[in-house]
C-alpha positions in Angstrom: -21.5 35.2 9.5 -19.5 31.7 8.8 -20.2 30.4 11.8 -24.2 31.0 11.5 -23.8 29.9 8.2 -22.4 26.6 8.7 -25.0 25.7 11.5 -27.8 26.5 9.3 -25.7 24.4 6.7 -26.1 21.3 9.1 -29.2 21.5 10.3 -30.3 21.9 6.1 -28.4 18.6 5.4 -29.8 16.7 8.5 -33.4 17.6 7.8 -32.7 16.4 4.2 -31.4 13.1 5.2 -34.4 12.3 7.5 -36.6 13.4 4.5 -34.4 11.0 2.2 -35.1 8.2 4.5 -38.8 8.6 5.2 -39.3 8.4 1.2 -37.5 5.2 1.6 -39.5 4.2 4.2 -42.7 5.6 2.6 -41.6 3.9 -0.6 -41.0 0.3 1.3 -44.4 0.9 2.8 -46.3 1.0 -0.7 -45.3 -2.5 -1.2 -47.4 -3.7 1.5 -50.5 -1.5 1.3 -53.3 -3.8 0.2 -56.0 -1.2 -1.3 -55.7 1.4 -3.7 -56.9 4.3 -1.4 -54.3 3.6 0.8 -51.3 3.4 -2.3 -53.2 6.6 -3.6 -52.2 8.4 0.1 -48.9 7.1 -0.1 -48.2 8.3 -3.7 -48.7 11.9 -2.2 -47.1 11.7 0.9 -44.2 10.4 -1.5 -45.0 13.1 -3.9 -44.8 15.6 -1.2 -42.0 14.8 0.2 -40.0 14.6 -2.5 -40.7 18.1 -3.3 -39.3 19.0 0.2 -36.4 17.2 -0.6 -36.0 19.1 -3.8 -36.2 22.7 -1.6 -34.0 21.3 0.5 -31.2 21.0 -1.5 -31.6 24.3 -3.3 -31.3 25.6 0.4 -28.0 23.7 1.0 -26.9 24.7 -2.6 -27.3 28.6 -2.0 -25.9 28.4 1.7 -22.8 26.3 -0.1 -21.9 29.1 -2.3 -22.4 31.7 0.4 -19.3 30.0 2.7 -17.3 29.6 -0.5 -17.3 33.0 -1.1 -16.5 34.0 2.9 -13.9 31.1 3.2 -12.4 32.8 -0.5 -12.9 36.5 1.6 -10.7 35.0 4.5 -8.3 33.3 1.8 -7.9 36.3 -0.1 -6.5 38.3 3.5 -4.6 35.6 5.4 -3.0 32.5 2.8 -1.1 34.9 0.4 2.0 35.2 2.4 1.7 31.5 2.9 1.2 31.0 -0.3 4.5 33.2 -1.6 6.6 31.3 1.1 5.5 27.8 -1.0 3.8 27.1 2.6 1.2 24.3 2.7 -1.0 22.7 5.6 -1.1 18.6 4.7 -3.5 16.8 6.8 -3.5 12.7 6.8 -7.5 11.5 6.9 -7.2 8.1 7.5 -11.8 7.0 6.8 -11.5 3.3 8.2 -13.9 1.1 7.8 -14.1 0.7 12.0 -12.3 3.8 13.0 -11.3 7.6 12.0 -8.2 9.3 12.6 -6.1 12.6 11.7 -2.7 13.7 11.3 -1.0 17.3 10.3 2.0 18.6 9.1 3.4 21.3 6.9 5.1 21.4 3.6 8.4 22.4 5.2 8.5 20.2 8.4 10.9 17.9 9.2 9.5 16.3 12.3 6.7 13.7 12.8 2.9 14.6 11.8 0.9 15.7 14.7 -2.1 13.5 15.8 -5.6 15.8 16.3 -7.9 15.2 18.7 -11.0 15.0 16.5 -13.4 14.5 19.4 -13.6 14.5 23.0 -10.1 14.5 23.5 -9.6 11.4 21.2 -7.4 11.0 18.1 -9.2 7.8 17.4 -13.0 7.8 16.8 -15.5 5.3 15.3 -16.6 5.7 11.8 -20.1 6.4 12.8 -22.6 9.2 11.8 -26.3 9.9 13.0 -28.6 12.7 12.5 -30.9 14.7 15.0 -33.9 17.4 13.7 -32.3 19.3 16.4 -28.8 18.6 16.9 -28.0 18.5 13.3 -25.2 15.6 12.6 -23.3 13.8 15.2 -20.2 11.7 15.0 -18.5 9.5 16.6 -19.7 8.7 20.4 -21.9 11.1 20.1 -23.5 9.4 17.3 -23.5 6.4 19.3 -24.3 7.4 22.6 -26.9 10.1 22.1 -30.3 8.6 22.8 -32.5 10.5 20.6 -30.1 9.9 17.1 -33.2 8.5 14.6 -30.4 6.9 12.6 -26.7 5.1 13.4 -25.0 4.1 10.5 -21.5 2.2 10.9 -19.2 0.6 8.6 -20.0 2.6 5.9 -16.9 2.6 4.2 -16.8 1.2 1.4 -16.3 1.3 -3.0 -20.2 0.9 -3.6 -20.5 4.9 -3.8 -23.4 4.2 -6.4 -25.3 3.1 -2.7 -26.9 6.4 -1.2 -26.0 4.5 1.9 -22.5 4.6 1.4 -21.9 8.0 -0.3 -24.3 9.9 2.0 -22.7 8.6 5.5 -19.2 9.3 4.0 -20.1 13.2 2.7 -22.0 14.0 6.0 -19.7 12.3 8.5 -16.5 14.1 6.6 -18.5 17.2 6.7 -18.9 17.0 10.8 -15.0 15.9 11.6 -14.2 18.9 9.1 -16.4 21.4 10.7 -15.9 20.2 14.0 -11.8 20.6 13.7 -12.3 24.1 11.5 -14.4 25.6 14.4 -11.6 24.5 16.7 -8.9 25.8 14.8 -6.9 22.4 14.4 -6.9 23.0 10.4 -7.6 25.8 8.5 -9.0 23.7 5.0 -8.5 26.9 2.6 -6.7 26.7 -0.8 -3.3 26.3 0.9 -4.4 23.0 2.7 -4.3 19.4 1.2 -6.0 16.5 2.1 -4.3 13.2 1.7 -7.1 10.5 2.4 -6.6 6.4 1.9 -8.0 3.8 0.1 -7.9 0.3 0.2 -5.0 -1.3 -2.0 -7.1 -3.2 -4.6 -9.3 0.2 -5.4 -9.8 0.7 -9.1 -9.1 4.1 -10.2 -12.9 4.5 -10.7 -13.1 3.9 -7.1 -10.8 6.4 -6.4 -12.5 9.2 -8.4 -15.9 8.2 -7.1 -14.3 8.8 -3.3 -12.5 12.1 -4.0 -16.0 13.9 -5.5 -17.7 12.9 -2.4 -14.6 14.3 -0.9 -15.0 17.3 -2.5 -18.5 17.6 -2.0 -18.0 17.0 2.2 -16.2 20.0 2.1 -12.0 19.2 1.0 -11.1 21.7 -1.3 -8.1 19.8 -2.2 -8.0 15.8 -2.0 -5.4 13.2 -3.1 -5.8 9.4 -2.9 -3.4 7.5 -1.5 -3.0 3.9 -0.9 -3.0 2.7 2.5 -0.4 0.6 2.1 2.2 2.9 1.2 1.2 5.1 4.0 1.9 2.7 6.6 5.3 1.9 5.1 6.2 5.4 5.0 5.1 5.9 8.4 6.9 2.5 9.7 10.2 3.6 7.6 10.2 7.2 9.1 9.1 6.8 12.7 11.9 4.2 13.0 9.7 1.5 13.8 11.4 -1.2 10.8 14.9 -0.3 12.4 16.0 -1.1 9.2 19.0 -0.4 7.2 18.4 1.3 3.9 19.0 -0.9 1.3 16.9 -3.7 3.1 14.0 -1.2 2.7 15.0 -0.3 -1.0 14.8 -4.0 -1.6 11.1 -6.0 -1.8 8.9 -5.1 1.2 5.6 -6.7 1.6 2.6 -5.2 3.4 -0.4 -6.6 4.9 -2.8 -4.0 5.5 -5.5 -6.0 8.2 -8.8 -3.6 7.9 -12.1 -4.1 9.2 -13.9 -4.2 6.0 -10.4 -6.2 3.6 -6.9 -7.0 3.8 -5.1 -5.7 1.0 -1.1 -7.0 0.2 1.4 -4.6 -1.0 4.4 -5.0 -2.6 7.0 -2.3 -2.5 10.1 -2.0 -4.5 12.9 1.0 -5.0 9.9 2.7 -2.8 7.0 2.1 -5.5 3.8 -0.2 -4.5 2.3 -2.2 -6.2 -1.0 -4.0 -5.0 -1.6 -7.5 -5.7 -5.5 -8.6 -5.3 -6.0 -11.9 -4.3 -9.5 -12.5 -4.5 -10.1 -11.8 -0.9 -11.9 -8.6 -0.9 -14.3 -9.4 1.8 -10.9 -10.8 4.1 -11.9 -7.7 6.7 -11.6 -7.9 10.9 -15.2 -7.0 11.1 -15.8 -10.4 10.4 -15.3 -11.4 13.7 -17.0 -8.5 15.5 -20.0 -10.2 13.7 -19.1 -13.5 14.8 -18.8 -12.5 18.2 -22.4 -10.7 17.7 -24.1 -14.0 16.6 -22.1 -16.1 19.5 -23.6 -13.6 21.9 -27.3 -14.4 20.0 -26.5 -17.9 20.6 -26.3 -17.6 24.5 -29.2 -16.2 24.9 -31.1 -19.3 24.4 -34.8 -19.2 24.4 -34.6 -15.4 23.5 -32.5 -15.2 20.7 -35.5 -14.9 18.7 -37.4 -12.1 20.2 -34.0 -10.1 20.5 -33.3 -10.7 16.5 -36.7 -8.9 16.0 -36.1 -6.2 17.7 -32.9 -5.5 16.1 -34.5 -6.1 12.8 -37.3 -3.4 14.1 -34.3 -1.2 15.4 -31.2 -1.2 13.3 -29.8 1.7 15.9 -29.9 -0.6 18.4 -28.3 -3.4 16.2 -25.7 -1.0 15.3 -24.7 -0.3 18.8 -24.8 -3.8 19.5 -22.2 -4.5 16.6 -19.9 -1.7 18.3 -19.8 -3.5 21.5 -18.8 -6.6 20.4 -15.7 -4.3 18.3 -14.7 -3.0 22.0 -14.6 -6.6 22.9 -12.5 -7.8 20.2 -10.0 -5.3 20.4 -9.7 -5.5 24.2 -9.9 -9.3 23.6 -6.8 -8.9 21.6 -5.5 -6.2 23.6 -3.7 -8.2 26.5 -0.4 -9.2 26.6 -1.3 -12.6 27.8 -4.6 -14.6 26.0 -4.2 -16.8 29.0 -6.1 -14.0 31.4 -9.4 -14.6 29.5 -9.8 -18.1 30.9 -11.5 -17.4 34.0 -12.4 -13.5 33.4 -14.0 -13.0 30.1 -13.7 -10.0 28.5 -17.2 -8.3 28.9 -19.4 -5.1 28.0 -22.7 -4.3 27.8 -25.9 -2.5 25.7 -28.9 -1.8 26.9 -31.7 -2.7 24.5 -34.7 -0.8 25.0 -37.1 -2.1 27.5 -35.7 -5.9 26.5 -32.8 -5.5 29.4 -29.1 -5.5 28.2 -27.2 -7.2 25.2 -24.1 -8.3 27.8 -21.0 -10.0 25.4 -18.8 -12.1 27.4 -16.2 -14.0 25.3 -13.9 -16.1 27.3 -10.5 -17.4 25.4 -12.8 -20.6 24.6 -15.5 -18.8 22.4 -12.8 -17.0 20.9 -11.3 -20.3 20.0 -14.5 -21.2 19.0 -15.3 -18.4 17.0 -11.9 -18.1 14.7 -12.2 -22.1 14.2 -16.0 -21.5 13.1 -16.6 -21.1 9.6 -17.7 -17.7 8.1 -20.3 -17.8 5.1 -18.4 -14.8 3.6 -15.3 -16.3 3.3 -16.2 -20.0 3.2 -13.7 -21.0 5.9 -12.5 -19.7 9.5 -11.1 -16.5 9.6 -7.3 -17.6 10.4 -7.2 -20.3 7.6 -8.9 -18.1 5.2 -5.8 -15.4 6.4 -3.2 -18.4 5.8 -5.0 -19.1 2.3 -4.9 -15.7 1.4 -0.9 -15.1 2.5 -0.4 -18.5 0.5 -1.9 -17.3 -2.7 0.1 -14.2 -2.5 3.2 -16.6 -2.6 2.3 -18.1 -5.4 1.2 -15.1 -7.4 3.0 -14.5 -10.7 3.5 -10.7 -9.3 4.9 -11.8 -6.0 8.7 -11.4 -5.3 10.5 -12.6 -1.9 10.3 -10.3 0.6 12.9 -9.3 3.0 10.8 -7.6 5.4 7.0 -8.2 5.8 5.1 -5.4 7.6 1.4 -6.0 9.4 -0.5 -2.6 9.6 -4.3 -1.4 10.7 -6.4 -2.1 13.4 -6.4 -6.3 12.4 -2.4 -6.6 13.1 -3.2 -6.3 16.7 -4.8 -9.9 16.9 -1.6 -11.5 17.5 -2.5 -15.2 15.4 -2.0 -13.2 12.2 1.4 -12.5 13.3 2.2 -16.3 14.2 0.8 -17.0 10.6 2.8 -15.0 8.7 5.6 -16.2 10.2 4.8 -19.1 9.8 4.2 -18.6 5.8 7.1 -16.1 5.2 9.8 -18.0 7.6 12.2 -16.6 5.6 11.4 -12.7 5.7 11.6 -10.7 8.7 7.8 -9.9 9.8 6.6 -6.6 11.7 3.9 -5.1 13.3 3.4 -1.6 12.5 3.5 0.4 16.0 0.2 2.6 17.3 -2.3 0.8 14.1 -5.0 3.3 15.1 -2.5 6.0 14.0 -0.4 4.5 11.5 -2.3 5.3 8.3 -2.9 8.7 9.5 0.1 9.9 9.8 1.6 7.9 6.8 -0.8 10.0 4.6 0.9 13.2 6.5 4.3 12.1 5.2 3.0 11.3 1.7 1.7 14.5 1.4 4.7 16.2 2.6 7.1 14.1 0.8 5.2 14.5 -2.6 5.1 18.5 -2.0 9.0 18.1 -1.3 9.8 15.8 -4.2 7.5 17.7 -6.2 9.3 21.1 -5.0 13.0 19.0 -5.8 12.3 17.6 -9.1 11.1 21.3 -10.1 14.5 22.7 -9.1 16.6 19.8 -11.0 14.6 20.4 -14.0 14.9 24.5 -13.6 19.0 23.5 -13.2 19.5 20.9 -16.1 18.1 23.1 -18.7 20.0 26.1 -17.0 22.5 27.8 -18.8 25.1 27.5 -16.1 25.4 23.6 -17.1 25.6 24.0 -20.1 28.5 26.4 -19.3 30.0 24.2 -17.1 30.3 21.3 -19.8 31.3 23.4 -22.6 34.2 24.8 -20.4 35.5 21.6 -20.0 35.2 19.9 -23.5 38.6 20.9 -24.7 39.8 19.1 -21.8 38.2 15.9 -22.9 39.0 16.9 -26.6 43.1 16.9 -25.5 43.2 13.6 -23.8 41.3 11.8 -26.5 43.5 13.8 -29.2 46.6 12.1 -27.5 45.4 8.5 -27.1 44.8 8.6 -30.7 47.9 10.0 -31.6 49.9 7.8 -29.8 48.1 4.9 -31.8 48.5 6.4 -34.7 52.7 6.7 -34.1 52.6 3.0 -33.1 51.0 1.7 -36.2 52.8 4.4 -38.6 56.2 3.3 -37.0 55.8 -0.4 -37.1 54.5 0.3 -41.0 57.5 2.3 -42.0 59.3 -0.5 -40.6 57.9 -2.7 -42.8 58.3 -0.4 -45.7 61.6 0.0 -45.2 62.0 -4.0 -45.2 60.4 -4.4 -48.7 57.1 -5.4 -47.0 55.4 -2.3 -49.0 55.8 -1.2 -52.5 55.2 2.3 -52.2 54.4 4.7 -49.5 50.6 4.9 -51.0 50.6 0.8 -50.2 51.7 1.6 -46.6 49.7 4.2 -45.8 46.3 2.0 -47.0 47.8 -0.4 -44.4 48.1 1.6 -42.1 44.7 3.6 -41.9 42.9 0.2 -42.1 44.5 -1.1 -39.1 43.9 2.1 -37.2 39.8 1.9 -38.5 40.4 -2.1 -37.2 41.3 -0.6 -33.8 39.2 1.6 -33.5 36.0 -0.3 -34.6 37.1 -3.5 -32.2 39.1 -1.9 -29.4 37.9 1.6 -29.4 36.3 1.2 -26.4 39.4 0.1 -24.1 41.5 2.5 -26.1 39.2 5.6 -25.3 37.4 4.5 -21.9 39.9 5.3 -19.4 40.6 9.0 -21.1 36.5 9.8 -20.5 36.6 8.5 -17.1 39.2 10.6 -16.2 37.5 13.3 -17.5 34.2 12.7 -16.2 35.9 12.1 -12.8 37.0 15.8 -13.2 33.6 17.0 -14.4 31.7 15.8 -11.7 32.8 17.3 -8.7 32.2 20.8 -11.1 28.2 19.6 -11.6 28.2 18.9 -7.8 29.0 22.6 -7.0 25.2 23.1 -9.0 23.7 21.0 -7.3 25.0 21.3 -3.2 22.0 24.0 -2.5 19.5 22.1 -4.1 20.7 18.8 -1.8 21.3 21.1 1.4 17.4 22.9 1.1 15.7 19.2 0.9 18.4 17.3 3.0 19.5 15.2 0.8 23.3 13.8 0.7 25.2 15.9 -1.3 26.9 12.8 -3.6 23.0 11.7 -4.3 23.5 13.6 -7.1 26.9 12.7 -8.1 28.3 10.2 -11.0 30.3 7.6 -9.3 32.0 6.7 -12.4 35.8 4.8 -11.5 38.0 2.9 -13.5 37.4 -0.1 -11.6 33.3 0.2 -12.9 34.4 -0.4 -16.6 34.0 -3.9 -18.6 35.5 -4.5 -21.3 34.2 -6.4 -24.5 36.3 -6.2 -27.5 33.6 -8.0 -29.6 31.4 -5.6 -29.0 31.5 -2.0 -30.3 28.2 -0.4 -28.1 26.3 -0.8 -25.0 29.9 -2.5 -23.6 31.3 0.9 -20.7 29.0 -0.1 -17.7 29.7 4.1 -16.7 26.1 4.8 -16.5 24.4 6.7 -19.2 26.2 9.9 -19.4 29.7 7.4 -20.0 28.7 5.5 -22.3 26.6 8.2 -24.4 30.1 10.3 -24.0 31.9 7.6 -25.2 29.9 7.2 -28.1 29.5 10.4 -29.3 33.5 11.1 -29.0 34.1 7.2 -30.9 31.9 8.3 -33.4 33.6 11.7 -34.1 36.6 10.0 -34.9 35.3 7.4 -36.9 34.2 9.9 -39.7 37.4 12.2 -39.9 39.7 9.1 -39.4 41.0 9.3 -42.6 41.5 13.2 -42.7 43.7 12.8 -39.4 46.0 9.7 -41.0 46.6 11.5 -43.9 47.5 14.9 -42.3 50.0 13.0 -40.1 51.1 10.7 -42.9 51.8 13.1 -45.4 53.2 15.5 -42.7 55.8 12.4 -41.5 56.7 11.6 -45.4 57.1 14.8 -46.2 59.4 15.3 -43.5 61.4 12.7 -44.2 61.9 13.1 -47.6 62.9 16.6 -47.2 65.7 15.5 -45.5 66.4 13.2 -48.2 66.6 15.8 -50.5 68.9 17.6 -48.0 71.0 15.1 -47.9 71.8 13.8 -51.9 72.1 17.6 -53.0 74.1 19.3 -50.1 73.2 22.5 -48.2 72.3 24.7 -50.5 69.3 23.2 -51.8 68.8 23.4 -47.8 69.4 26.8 -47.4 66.5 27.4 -50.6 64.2 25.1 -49.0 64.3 27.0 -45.8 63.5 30.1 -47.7 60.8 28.2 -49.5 59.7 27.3 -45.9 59.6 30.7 -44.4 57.9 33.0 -46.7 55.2 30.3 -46.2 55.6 28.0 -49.8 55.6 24.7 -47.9 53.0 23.3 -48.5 53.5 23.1 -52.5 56.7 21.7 -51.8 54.9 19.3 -50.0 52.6 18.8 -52.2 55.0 18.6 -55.0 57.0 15.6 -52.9 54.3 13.5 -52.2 53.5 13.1 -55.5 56.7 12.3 -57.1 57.8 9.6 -54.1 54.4 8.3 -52.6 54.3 6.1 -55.7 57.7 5.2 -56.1 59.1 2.2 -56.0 62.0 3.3 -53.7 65.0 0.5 -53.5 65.3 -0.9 -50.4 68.6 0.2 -50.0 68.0 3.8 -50.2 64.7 2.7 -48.1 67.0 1.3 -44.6 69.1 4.9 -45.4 66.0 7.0 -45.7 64.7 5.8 -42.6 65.6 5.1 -38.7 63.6 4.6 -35.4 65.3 7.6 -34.4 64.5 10.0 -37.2 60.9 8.9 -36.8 60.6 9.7 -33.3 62.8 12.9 -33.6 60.4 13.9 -36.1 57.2 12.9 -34.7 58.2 15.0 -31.1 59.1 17.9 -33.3 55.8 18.1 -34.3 53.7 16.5 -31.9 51.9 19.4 -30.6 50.7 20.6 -33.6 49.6 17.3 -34.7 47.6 17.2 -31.6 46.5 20.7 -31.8 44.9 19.6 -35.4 43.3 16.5 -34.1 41.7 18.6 -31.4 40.2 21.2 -34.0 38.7 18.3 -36.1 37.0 16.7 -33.3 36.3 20.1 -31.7 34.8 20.7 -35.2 32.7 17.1 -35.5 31.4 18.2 -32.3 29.8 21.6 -33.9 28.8 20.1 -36.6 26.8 17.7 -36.0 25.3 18.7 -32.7 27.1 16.5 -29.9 26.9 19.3 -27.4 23.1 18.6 -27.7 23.6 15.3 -27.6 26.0 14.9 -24.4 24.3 17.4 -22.8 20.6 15.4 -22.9 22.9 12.7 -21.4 24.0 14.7 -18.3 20.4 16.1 -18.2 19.6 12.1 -18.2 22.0 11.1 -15.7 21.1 13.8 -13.3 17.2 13.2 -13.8 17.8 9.6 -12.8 20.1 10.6 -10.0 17.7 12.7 -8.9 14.7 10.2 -8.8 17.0 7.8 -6.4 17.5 10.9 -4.6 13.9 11.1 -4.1 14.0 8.0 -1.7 15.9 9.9 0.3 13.6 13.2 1.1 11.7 13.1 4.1 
């Protein structure tokens, strides 16, 4: 039913093109017809015809939405396993200007995309389409060769899709290679396969759109536009051809992309292109197929004349002619050794009606002759025109120094643009993409498959960083962070407070209330200019820990899209931290998570700074001047005060204490008695732990309050996210 279908199809959409060319004809016709009975006859015949036209298309319209609905049938039975298994076909249609090739690979593959023979055996065709009444639409050599085609059209690619010329031969040819490779069972083109198709660099996203609904219409249920250039450096990069390390590739690459119809420069950094256009739109290879067509004209001498007529009569036969002198130029270019063409030229031949044959013999001097020749188009010979166009690219404001230059397409085979760049870019390393007839083929494969992969990772990090095992992973570990920052503070705090109650025992101080102003100023002083290097090395530590515990999350992730398992990692060491003590933010070069860590912890102690000094201040003085007491009344007020104590009334004589001796103007005397180094520090480890225990709840307790789970967490999620889009690089 398909099958019958789809032949009916073509033979609908090559009687409609014929029809749409006689109107033209018919149309071009009434310009010349001298007398109003004959314009009257035309009128009709126009008239006529364009209603055939119009029943033509409702034909094609109906017999369209008759194979939708049996490829949908066939969809419904066969792609839903495949579709449960996240299983897509991704096929690489590289539409050159000159040429046609296809590539194929899966979703899940990890090998190199699969060339298809698209006709006769070949995985490289020309771009050429031709209709029959009969035959229906052939492509390729058969549109060539076939003797009875009533219309060749070649180099047909291109961004005027507002020309029926252009957006006809593109539909109908697509159509053919699609229908040609369906029949055969090379692709399958239902809802599970996606076509990745290229465009020139310098498109505008108009472009784009205008090539994927003809696209669409030809028959691709699914199309994405890619840029040539990208595809060639994915397909150099993954076939081994750069033999390049890495980080050379990570680094500024710039590609040349020589087509038939433009050469388009790429530049591509941290893997993402971006096309510079130079003004050189028209900069194509084809250029000197027609040079070698008019230096074939030229030899012919007296007949050049006669022969230009007929081709202007015959634009099939002109059309053929322009392919022949193609075949010469690329086996021109071919040899190893320009040298061989001296004596030998390199030859071929069309016949041209009754008129004999249209033989194109270019030996190495007419080649010389013809790239030192000016061409209208580009207002200089093709090679300096190349030179002026690499130059330009140089001095662009967008351009940055490339360490590796990469030729690609069917132009990179004529060895002089080589020479050139080297000669412009003498301090990059140039390449030549290998197999150009390929190359952007199966770089569109890998696009496709690296986009479904990245698409398919990205999906899984985002499922994971907004997971509840995260979050459970960071929360477990907080009190961790909370109990090393606790004790750095704490030992700060002992410092300052003992150095102060030296002071104070020395006179320095008036009263304990004077002191203890000194002291929590200085500790706000350290913490505001040095609370970075006081803090840093306690979060490294702890994020050093944490790490390895957000790997674990991530290891079957990495392992299902091969990526390296520390991709994902914070490598966040000591040795990456700088220190400004000027500067109280954007100083800890940890990466985001670090910093954003340190920031929020900084800024929890900043608030309660005051609540901590004064808990350990009045606990210290307290404790002291209890034993004061101890000591000038004798052990029975000790033995009372330890009852006091016990049935849990400390705190009001605490209370009590402080505020009959923080303001006292204690002699200095009873000061240096009061006080020692060593009762200090016997004090201070007798109550140590619970000091840091209370430190720990009040930050613990800043972090509730105002949300700085939230807030660290968003910076993991961060940190990971932008782990994961170097990661990307890496998925093949």
């Amino acid at each position: 039913m398909d099958t019958l279908l789809q032949q009916r199809h073509e033979e609908l959409l090559a009687q409609y093109e014929l029809l749409r060319q006689k109107i033209g004809d018919l149309r071009k016709d009434q310009v010349y017809a001298g007398d109003v009975d004959s314009r009257y006859h035309l009128d009709k015949a126009i008239e006529q015809s364009e209603k055939k036209r119009e029943e033509l298309y409702q034909q094609i319209d109906e017999i369209e939405r008759q194979l939708k609905a049996v490829n949908r049938g066939v969809v419904d039975v066969e792609a839903n396993v495949k579709n449960n298994e996240n299983f897509f076909e991704i096929i690489g249609f590289d539409l050159g200007h000159g040429e046609t090739a296809i590539a194929s690979t899966t979703s899940r593959s990890l090998s190199d995309p699969q060339s298809i023979d698209i006709l006769n055996n070949k995985n490289s065709i020309l771009t050429a389409v031709a209709f029959d009444p009969k035959k229906g639409i052939l492509i390729g050599d058969d549109a060539y060769i076939y003797p009875k085609s009533e219309s060749l059209r070649i180099l047909f690619k291109g961004s005027r899709f507002d020309n029926p010329e252009v957006s006809e031969s593109i539909k109908l040819f697509v159509y053919k290679c699609l229908q040609i490779l369906q029949n055969a069972g090379k692709i399958a083109n239902n809802e599970n396969s996606y076509f990745f198709v290229g465009s020139p660099a310098g498109w505008f996203q108009e472009d784009r759109d205008s090539y994927k609904r003809i696209l669409k219409k030809a028959g691709m249920q699914n199309v994405v536009i890619v840029p040539e250039s990208r595809a060639a450096f994915l397909d150099a990069k993954e076939s081994g051809a750069l033999n390049e390390t890495q980080d050379r590739l990570f680094n500024s690459v710039l590609i040349i992309d020589i087509g038939s119809s433009t050469t388009d420069f790429t530049i591509i950094k941290n893997y993402e292109e971006k096309p510079l256009d130079f003004g050189y739109n028209s900069l194509g290879a084809g250029l000197i197929d027609i040079a070698i067509f008019h230096k074939t004209l030229t030899k012919l001498g007296g007949r050049k004349s006669e022969i230009e007529k007929l081709f202007d009569d015959n634009p099939v036969i002109k059309a053929k002619c322009l392919l022949k002198c193609r075949e010469v130029k690329e086996n021109y270019f071919s040899k190893s050794n320009e040298l061989d063409w001296i004596e030998m030229p390199c030859s071929a031949s069309e016949r041209i009606l009754d008129k004999g044959h249209f033989d194109i013999d270019i030996y190495k001097s007419d080649m010389e002759e013809i790239l030192s020749t000016n061409i209208p188009e580009l207002e200089n010979n093709w090679p300096d025109a190349f030179r002026a166009a690499l130059i330009k690219c140089k001095e662009s404001k967008e351009y940055q120094y490339p360490k590796l230059v990469l030729l690609t397409g069917g132009g990179s085979r004529m060895r002089f643009t080589y020479d050139i760049c080297r000669e412009i870019f003498s301090d990059s390393i140039v390449k030549v993409g290998l197999e150009p007839h390929l190359t952007i083929a199966k770089g569109l494969a890998i696009v496709g498959r690296t986009d479904f992969k990245i698409q398919g990772f990205r999906t899984e990090i985002e499922e994971l960083i907004h997971s509840d095992k995260l979050q459970g992973v960071v929360v477990s570990e907080f009190p961790g962070l909370f109990r090393r920052v606790s004790a750095t503070f704490l030992k700060h705090c002992i410092r300052i407070s003992l150095k102060d109650f030296e002071r104070w025992a020395n006179g320095e101080f008036k009263t304990l209330v004077d002191m203890e102003k000194n002291s929590m100023d200085e500790i706000n002083t350290l913490i505001k200019d040095q609370g970075e290097k006081i803090f840093t090395g306690d979060i490294v530590q702890w994020l050093t820990e944490l790490n390895p515990k957000i790997e674990t999350l991530t290891h079957a992730i990495c392992d299902k899209y091969n990526v390296p398992r520390k991709a994902l990692s914070a490598s966040v060491t000591p040795s990456a931290v700088e220190i400004d003590q000027h500067k109280f933010t954007d100083v800890v070069k940890l990466g985001d998570s670090a910093t954003t860590t340190f920031g929020i912890v900084t800024g929890g102690l900043a608030t309660t700074i005051t609540l901590i000094l004064t808990l350990f201040l009045t606990e210290l003085i307290s404790s002291i001047l209890l034993a004061v007491l101890v000591a000038l009344t004798g052990g029975v007020l000790a033995v009372v005060i330890g009852i006091i104590v016990g049935i849990g009334l400390k705190d009001i004589i605490d209370q009590k204490i402080t505020e009959n001796f923080k303001d006292a103007d204690i002699p200095i005397g009873w000061r240096n008695f009061l006080f020692s180094e060593k009762k200090f520090t016997e004090k201070i480890d007798e109550k140590r732990a619970e000091l840091e225990k209370g430190l720990v709840q009040i930050i613990e307790k800043e972090f509730s309050s105002r949300d700085k789970l939230g807030e660290f967490l968003d910076a993991i999620r961060q940190d990971l996210n932008r782990r994961a889009d170097e990661a990307c690089v890496l998925i093949r």
